[in-house]
C-alpha beads as a LAMMPS data file, in Angstrom:
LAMMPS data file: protein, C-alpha beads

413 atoms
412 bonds

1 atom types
1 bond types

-500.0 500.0 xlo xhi
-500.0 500.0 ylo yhi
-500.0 500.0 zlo zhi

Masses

1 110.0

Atoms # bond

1 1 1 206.524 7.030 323.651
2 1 1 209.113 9.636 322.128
3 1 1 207.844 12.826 319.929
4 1 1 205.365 10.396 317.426
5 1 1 205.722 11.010 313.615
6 1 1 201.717 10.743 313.468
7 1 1 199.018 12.065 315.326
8 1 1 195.306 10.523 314.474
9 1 1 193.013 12.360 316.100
10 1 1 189.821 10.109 316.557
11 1 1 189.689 6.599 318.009
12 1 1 187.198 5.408 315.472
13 1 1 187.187 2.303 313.097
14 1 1 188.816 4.845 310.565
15 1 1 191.576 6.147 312.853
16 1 1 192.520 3.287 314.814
17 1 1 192.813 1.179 311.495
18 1 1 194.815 4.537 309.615
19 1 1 196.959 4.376 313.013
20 1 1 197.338 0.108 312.700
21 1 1 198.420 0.760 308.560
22 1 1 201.378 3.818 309.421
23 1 1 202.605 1.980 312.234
24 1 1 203.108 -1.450 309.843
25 1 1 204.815 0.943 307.423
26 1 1 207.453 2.321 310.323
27 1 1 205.803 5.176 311.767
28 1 1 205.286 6.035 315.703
29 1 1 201.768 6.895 316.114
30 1 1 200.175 8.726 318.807
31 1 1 196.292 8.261 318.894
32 1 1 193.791 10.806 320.358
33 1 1 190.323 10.709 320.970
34 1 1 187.995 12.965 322.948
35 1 1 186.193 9.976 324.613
36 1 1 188.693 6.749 323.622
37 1 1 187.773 3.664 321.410
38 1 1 185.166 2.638 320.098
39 1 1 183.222 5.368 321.874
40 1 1 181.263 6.928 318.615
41 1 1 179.299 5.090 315.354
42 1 1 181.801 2.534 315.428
43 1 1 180.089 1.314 318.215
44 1 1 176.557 0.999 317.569
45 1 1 176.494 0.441 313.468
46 1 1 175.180 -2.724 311.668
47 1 1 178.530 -4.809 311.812
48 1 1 178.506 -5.064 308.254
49 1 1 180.976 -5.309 305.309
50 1 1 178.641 -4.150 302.853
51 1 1 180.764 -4.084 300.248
52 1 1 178.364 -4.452 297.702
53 1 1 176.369 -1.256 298.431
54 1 1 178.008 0.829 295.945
55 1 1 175.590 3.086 295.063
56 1 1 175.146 6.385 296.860
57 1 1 172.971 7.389 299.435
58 1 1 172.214 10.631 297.045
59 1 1 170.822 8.957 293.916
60 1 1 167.270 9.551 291.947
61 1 1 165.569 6.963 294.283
62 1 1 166.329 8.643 297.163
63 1 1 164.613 11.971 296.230
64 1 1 161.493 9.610 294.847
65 1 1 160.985 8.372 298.459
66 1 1 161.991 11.436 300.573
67 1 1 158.871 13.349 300.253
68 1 1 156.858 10.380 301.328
69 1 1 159.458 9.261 304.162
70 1 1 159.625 13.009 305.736
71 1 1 156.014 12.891 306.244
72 1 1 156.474 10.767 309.097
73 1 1 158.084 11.933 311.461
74 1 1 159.485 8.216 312.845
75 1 1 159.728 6.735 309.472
76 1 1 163.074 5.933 307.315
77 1 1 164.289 9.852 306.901
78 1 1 163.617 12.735 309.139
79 1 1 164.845 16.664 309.832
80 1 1 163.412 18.044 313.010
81 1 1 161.856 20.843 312.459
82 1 1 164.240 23.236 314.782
83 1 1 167.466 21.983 312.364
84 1 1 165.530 22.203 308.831
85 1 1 167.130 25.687 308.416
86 1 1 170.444 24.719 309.582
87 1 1 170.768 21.976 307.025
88 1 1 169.068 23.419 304.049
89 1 1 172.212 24.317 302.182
90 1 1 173.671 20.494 303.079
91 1 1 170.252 18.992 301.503
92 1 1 170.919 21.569 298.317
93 1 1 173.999 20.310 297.721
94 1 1 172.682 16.296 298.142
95 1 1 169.713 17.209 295.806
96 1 1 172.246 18.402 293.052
97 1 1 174.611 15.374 294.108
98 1 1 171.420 13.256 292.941
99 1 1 172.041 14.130 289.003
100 1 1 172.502 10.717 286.823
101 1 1 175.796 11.951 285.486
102 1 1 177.036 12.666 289.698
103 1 1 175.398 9.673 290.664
104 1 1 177.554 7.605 288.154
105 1 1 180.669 9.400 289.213
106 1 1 180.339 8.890 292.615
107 1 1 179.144 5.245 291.923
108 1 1 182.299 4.679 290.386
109 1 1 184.475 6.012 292.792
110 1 1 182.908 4.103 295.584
111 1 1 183.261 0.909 293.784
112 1 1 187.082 1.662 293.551
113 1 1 187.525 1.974 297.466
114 1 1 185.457 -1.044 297.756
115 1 1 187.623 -2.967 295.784
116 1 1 190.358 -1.637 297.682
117 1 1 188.578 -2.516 300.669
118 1 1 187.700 -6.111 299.727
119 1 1 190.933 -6.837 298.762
120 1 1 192.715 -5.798 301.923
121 1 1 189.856 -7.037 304.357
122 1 1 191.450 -10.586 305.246
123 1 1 194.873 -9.822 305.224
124 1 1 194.183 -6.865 307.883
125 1 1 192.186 -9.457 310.117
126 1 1 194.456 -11.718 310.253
127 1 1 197.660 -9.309 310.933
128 1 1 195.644 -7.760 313.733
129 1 1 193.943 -10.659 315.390
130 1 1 190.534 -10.262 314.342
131 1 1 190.257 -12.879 311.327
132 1 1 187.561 -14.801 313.918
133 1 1 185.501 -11.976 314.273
134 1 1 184.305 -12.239 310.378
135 1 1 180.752 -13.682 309.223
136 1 1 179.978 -14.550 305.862
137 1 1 176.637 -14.700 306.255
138 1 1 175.018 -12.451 303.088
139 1 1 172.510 -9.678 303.448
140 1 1 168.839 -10.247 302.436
141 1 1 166.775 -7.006 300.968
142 1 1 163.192 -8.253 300.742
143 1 1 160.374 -6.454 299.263
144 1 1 156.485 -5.858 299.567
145 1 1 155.141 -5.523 296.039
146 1 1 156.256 -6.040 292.633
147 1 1 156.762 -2.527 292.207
148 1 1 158.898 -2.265 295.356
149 1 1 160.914 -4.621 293.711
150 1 1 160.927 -3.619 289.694
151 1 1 162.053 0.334 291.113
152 1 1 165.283 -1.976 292.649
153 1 1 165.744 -2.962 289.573
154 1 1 167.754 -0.459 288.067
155 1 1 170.040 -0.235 291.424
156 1 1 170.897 -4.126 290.709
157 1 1 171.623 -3.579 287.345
158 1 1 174.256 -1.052 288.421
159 1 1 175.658 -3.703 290.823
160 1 1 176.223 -6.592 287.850
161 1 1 177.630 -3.814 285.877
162 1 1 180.334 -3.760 288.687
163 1 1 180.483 -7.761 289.145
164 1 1 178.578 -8.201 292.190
165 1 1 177.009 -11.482 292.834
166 1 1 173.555 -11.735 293.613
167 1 1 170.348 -13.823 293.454
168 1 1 166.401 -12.396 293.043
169 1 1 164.325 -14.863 294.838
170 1 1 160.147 -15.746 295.683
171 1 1 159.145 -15.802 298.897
172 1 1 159.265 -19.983 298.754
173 1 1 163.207 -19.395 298.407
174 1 1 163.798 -16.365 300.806
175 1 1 162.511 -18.416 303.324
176 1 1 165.125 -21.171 302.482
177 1 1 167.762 -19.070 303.691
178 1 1 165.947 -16.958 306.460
179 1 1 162.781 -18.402 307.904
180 1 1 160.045 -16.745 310.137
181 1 1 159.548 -13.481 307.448
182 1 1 156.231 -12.236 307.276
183 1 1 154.218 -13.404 304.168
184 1 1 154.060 -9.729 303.215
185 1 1 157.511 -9.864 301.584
186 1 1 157.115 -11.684 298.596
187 1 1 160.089 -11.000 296.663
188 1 1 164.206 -10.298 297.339
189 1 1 167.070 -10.130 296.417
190 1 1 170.104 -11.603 298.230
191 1 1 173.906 -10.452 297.973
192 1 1 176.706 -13.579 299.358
193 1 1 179.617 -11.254 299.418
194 1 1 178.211 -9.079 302.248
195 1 1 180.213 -9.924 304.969
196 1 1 180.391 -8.630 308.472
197 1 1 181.857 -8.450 312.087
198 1 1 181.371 -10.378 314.901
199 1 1 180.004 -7.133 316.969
200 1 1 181.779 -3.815 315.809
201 1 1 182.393 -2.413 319.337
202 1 1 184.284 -5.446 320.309
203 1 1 186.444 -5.068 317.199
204 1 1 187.068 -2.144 317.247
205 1 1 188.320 -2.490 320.771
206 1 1 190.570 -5.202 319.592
207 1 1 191.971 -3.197 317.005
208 1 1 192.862 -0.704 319.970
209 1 1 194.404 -3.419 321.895
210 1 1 196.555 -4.518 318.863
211 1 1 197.809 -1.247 318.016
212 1 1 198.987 -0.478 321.694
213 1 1 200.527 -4.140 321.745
214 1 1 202.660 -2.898 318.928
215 1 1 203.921 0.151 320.662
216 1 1 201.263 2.560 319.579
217 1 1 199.442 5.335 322.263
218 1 1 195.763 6.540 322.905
219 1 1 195.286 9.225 324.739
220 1 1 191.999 10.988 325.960
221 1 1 191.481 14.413 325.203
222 1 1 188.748 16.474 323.308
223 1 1 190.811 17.987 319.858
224 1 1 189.662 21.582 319.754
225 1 1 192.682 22.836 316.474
226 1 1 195.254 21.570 314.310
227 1 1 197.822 24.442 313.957
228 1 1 200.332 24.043 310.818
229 1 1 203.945 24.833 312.385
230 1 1 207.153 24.699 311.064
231 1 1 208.041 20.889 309.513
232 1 1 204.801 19.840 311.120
233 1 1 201.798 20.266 313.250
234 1 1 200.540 21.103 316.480
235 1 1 197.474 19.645 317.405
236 1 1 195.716 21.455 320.442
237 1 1 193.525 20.029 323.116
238 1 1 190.624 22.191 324.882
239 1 1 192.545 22.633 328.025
240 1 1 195.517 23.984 326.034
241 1 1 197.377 21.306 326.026
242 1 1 199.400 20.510 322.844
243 1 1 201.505 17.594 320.717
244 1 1 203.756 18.175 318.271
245 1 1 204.394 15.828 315.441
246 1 1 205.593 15.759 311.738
247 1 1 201.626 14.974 310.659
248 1 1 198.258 14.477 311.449
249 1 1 195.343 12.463 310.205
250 1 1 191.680 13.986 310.978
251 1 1 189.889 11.169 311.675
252 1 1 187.072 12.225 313.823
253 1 1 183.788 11.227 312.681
254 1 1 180.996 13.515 312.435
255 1 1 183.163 15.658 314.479
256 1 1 185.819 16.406 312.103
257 1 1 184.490 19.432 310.443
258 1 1 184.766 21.340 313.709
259 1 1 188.178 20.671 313.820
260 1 1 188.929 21.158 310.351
261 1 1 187.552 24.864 310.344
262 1 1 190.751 25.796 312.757
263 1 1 192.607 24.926 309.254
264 1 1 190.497 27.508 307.781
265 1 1 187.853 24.654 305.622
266 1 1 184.391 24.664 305.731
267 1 1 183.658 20.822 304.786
268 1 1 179.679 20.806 304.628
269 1 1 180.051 17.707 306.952
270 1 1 176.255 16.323 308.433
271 1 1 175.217 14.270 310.781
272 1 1 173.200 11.243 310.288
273 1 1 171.665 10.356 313.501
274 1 1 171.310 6.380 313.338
275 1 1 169.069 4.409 316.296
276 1 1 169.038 0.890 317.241
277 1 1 168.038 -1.665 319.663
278 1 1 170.008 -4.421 320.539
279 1 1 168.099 -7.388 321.777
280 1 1 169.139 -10.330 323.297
281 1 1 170.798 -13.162 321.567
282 1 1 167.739 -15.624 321.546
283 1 1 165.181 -13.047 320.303
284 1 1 165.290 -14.687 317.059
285 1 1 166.689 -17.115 315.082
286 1 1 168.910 -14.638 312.578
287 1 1 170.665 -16.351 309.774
288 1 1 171.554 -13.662 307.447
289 1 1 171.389 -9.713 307.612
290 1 1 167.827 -9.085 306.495
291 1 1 167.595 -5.056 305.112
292 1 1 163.832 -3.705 305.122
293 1 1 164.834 -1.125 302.380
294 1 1 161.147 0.573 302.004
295 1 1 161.767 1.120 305.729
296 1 1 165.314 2.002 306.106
297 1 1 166.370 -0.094 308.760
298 1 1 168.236 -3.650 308.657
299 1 1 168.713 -6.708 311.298
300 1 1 171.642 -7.860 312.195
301 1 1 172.905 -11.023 314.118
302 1 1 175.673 -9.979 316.354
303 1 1 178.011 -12.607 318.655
304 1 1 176.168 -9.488 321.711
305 1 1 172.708 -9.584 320.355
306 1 1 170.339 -9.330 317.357
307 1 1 171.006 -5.388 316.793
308 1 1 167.695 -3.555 314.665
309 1 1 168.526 -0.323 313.380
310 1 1 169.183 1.956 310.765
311 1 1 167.262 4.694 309.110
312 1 1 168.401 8.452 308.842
313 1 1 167.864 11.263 311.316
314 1 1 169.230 14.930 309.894
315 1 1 169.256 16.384 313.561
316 1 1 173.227 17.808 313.838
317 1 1 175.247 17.118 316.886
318 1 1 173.402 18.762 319.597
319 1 1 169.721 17.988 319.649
320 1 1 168.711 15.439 322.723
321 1 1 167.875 11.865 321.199
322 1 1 164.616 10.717 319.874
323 1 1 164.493 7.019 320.946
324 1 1 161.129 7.034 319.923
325 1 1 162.560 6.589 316.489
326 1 1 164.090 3.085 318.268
327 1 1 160.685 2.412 319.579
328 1 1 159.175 2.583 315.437
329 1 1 162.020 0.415 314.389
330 1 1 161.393 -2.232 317.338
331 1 1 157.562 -2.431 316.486
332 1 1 158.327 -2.791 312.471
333 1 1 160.946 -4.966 313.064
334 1 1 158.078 -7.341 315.186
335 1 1 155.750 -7.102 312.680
336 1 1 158.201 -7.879 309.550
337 1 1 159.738 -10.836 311.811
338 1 1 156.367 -12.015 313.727
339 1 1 158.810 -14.534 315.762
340 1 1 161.292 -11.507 317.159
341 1 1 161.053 -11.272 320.808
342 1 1 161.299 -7.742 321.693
343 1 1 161.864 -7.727 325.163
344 1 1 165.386 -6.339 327.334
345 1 1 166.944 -4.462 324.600
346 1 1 169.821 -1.926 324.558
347 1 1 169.082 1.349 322.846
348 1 1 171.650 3.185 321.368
349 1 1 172.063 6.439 319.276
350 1 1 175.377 7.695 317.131
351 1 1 176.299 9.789 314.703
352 1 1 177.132 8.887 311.282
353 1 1 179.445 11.184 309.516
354 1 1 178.374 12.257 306.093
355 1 1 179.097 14.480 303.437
356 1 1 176.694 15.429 300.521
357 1 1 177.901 13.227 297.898
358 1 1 177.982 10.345 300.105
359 1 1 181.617 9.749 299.079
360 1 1 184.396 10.435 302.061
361 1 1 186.713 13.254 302.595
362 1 1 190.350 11.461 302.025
363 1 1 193.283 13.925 300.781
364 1 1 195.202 16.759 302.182
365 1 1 194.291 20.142 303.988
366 1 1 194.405 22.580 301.861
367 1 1 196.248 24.721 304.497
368 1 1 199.090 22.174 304.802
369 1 1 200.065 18.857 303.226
370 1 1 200.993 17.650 306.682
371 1 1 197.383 17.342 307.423
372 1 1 195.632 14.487 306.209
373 1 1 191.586 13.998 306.217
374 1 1 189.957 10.834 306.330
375 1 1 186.149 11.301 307.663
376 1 1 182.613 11.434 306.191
377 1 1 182.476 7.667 305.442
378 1 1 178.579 7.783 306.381
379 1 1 176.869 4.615 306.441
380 1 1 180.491 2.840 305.497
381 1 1 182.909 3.727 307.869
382 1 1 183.667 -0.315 308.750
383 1 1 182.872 -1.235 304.591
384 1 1 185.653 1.557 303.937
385 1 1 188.141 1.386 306.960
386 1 1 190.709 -1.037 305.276
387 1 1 191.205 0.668 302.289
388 1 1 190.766 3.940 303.934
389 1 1 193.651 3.154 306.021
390 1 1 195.957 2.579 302.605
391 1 1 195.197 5.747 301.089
392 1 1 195.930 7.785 304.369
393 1 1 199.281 5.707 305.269
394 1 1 200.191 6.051 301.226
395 1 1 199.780 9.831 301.785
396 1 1 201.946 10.212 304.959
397 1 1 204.301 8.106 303.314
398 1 1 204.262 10.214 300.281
399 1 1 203.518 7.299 298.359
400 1 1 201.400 7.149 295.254
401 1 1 197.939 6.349 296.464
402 1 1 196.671 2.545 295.469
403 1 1 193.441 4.464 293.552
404 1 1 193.049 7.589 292.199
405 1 1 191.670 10.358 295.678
406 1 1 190.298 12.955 293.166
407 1 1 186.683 11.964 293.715
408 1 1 187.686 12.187 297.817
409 1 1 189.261 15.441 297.661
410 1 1 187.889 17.555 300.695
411 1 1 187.786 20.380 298.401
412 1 1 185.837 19.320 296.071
413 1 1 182.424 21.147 297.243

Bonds

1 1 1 2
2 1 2 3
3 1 3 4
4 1 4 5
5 1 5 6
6 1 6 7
7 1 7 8
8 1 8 9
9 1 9 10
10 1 10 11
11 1 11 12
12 1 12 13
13 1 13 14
14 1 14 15
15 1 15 16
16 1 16 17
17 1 17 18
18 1 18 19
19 1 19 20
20 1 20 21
21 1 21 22
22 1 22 23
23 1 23 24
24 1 24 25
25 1 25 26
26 1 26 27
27 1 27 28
28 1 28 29
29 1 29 30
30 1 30 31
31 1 31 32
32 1 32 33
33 1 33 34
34 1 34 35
35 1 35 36
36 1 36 37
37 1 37 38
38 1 38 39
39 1 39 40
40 1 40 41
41 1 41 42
42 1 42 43
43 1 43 44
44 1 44 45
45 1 45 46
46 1 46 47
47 1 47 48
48 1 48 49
49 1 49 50
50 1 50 51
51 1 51 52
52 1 52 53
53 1 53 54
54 1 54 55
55 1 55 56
56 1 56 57
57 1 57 58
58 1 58 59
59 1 59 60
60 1 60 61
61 1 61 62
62 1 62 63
63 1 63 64
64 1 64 65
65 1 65 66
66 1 66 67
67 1 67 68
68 1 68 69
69 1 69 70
70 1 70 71
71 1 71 72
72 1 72 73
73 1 73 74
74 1 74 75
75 1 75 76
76 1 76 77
77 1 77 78
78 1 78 79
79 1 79 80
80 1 80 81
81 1 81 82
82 1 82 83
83 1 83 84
84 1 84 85
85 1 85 86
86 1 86 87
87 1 87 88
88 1 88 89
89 1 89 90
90 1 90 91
91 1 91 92
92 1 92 93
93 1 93 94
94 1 94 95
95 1 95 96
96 1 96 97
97 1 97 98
98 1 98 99
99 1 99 100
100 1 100 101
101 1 101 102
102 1 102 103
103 1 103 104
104 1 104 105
105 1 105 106
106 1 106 107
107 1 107 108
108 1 108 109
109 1 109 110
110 1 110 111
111 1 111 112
112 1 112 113
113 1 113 114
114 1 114 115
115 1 115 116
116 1 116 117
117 1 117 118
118 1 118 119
119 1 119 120
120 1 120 121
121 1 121 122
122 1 122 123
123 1 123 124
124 1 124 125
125 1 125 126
126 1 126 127
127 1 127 128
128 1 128 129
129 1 129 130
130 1 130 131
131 1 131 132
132 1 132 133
133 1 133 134
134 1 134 135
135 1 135 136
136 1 136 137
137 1 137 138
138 1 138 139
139 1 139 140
140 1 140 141
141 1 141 142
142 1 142 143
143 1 143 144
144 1 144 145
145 1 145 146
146 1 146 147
147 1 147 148
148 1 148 149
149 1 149 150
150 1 150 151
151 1 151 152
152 1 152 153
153 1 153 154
154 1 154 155
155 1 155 156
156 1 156 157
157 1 157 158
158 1 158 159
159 1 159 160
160 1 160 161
161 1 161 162
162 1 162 163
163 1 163 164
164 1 164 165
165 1 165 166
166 1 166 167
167 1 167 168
168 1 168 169
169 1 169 170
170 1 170 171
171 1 171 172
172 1 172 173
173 1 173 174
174 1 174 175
175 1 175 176
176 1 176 177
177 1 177 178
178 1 178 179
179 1 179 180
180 1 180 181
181 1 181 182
182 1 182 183
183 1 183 184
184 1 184 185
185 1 185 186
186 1 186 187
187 1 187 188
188 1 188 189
189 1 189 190
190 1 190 191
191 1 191 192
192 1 192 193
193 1 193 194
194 1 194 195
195 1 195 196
196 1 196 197
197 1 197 198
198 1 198 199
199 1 199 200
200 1 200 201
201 1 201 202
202 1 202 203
203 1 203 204
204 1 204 205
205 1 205 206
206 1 206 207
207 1 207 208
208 1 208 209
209 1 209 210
210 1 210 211
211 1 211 212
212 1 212 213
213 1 213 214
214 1 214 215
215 1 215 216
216 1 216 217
217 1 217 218
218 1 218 219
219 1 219 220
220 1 220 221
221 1 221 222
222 1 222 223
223 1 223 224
224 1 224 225
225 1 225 226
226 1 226 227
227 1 227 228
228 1 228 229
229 1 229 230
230 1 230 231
231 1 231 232
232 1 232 233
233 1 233 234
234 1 234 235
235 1 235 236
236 1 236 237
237 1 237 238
238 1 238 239
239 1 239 240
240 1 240 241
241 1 241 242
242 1 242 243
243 1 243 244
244 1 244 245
245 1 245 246
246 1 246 247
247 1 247 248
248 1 248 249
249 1 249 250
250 1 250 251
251 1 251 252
252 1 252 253
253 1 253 254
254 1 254 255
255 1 255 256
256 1 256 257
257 1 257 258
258 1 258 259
259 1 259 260
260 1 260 261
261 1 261 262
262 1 262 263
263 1 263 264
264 1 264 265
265 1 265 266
266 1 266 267
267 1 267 268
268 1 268 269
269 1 269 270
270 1 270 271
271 1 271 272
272 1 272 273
273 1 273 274
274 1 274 275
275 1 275 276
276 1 276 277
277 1 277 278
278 1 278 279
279 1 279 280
280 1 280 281
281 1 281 282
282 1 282 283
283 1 283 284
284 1 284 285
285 1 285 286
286 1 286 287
287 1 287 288
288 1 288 289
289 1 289 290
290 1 290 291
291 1 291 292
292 1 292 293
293 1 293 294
294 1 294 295
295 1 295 296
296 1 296 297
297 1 297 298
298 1 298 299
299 1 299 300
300 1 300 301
301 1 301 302
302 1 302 303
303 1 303 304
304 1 304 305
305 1 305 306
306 1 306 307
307 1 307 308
308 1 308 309
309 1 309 310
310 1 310 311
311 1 311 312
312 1 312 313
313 1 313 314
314 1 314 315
315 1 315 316
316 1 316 317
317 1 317 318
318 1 318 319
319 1 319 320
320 1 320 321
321 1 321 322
322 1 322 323
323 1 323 324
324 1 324 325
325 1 325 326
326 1 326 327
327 1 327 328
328 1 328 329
329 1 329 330
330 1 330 331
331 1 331 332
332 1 332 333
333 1 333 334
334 1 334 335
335 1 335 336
336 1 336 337
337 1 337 338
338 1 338 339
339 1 339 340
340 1 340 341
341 1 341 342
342 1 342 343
343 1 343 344
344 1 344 345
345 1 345 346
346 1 346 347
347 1 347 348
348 1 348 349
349 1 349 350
350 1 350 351
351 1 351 352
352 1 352 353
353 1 353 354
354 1 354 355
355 1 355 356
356 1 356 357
357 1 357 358
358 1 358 359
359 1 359 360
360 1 360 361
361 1 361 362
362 1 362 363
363 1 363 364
364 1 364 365
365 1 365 366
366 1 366 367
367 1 367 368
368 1 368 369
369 1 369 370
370 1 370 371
371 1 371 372
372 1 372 373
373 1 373 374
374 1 374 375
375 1 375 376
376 1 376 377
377 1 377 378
378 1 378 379
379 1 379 380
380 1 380 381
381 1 381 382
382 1 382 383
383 1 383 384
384 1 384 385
385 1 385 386
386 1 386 387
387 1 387 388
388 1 388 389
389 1 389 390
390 1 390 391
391 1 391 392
392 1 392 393
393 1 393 394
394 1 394 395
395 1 395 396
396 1 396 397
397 1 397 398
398 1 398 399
399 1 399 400
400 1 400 401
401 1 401 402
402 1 402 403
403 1 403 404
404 1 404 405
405 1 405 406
406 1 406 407
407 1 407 408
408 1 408 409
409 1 409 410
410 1 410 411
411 1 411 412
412 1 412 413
């Protein structure tokens, strides 16, 4: 292609889709990624459109069930003990993010790129090829005790205060809708409007596909800098190769604040290591995403295999996997669903990009306004992709942005 007006560097659900949005809107966008498509968390997540989980990560709850959760070492949240130090100022800054008065703001301004999400979800399928690829098949959170379920109260009341549709149930009714659940859930709660994707890797793939059919380029290359130049930027591979182009998106995952510190930013980026196992198809008859909230881990039903995983490992970039946290999930996920078979499975471990706040990183570089950062999505990089995609092609368009970015600014920390 000739000298591209964009350059997105990462090949993730966020890039590809911020690369699909400029290049509707007239610009020639050049794509890199240091391994290709779908290589990263947009590989290995949930599939889901959850875009009825509005309420941050960091919240009072949270900080109620840490203590308990870090105590085991293979439970819901863990910090190895060689990165505690290392991310000791990150979990400062999510313990303050966990005031009512933050928790509300940033409850607020994820409900607004929900919205924004919801709204543009269809259209997007369908102008990329992908409209079969969407389930509406509703999530099911299910519960243990009464008191598991009165301490989700307060979270659901949040929800209705934002107009999302749900429905507490008995056991007698959750098992309407998803049979085979152990009788130790007697209560949940289940949400319609959580939608999701056929199998994520396979979209996101497709997205590539599209965006090349339309005259778009990937290519492979690990992004060590992004160098403001005159009337643009240079963005600089590790070998020392460089492209030029009039801007660039930052779209790298949990890799992004790496690159963003050659712009002179230290974004307190983290890494949430997320496990799964992906079993066969027939291991169990799947009807709706069931989440196991007091264990941090969900099932999904996926057009590749029933995929169980989730919960949260604080363990940076560079520590070896522990797929002996797959291995806890597997053996919950047997018990909870006494049905699931559990043999031939796929393990998997990614990185899920997060920030403190649990709210992105979408606005400019402070260093230039030709650089444009879209990363630290989290748990909700698929949830958050389409509308994420509008705000980044409104900036390089130098458009008003659909919502108000103040609550995303990188610079707010």
């Amino acid at each position: 292609m000739s000298r591209p007006d964009v350059i997105v560097v990462g090949a993730g659900v966020i890039g590809l889709s911020a690369a699909i949005v400029a290049q509707m809107r007239g610009l020639k966008v050049l794509v890199l990624d240091r391994e290709g498509p779908a290589a990263g968390a947009s590989a290995g997540n949930a599939g889901a459109f959850a875009f009825t989980d509005i309420l941050p990560l960091a919240s009072p709850g949270i900080l109620r069930k840490a203590p308990r959760w870090l105590l085991d070492p293979l439970g819901p949240l863990s910090v190895p003990p060689r990165y505690a130090l290392q991310i000791a100022p990150w979990m400062y800054r999510f313990w303050r993010a966990c005031s009512p008065a933050r928790v509300a703001h940033s409850t607020a301004a994820q409900t607004s790129l929900m919205d924004l999400s919801r709204k543009a979800l269809e259209t997007f399928l369908a102008e990329t090829g992908t409209l079969s690829m969407l389930r509406r098949e509703g999530n099911l959170q299910v519960y243990e005790s009464d008191t598991e379920f009165d301490a989700s109260l307060p979270g659901w009341q949040a929800r209705d205060r934002h107009g999302v549709a749900f429905r507490h149930m008995d056991a007698a009714e959750m098992a309407e809708i998803q049979p085979g659940l152990a009788s130790r859930f007697i209560r949940g709660t289940f949400t319609p409007g959580w939608y999701s994707i056929a199998d994520p890797k396979l979209y996101v793939l497709a997205l590539a596909e599209h965006f090349k059919a339309q005259g778009g380029t990937i290519g492979i290359g690990e992004v060590k800098a992004i160098q403001p130049v005159a009337d643009g930027v240079d963005v600089i591979l590790d070998n020392g190769q460089s492209h030029y182009a009039g801007q660039a998106v930052l779209a790298a995952g949990a890799f992004s604040h790496r690159i963003a510190r050659s712009l002179g930013e230290a974004i307190p980026l983290e890494t949430e290591r997320g496990y799964n196992t992906t079993l066969p198809s027939g291991a169990f008859d799947l009807r709706t995403q069931v989440t196991f909230g007091g264990h941090g881990f969900v099932v999904t039903r996926l057009s590749t295999g029933i995929r169980v995983g989730g919960a949260v490992e604080l363990g940076g970039l560079d520590l070896p996997p522990n797929y002996a946290r797959s291995d806890a999930m597997l053996k919950k996920a047997k018990a909870f669903l006494p049905g699931l078979q559990t043999e031939g499975g796929r393990q998997w471990m990614g990185f899920r990009p997060s920030l403190p706040d649990s709210l992105p990183a979408i606005g400019r570089a402070r260093s230039s306004p030709n650089v444009i950062y879209a990363f630290g999505h989290g748990h909700l990089g698929l949830t958050q992709s389409f509308g994420t995609a509008q705000l980044v092609a409104d900036l390089l368009c130098r458009a008003q942005p659909a919502i108000d970015i103040t609550p995303f600014s990188p610079q707010r920390f």
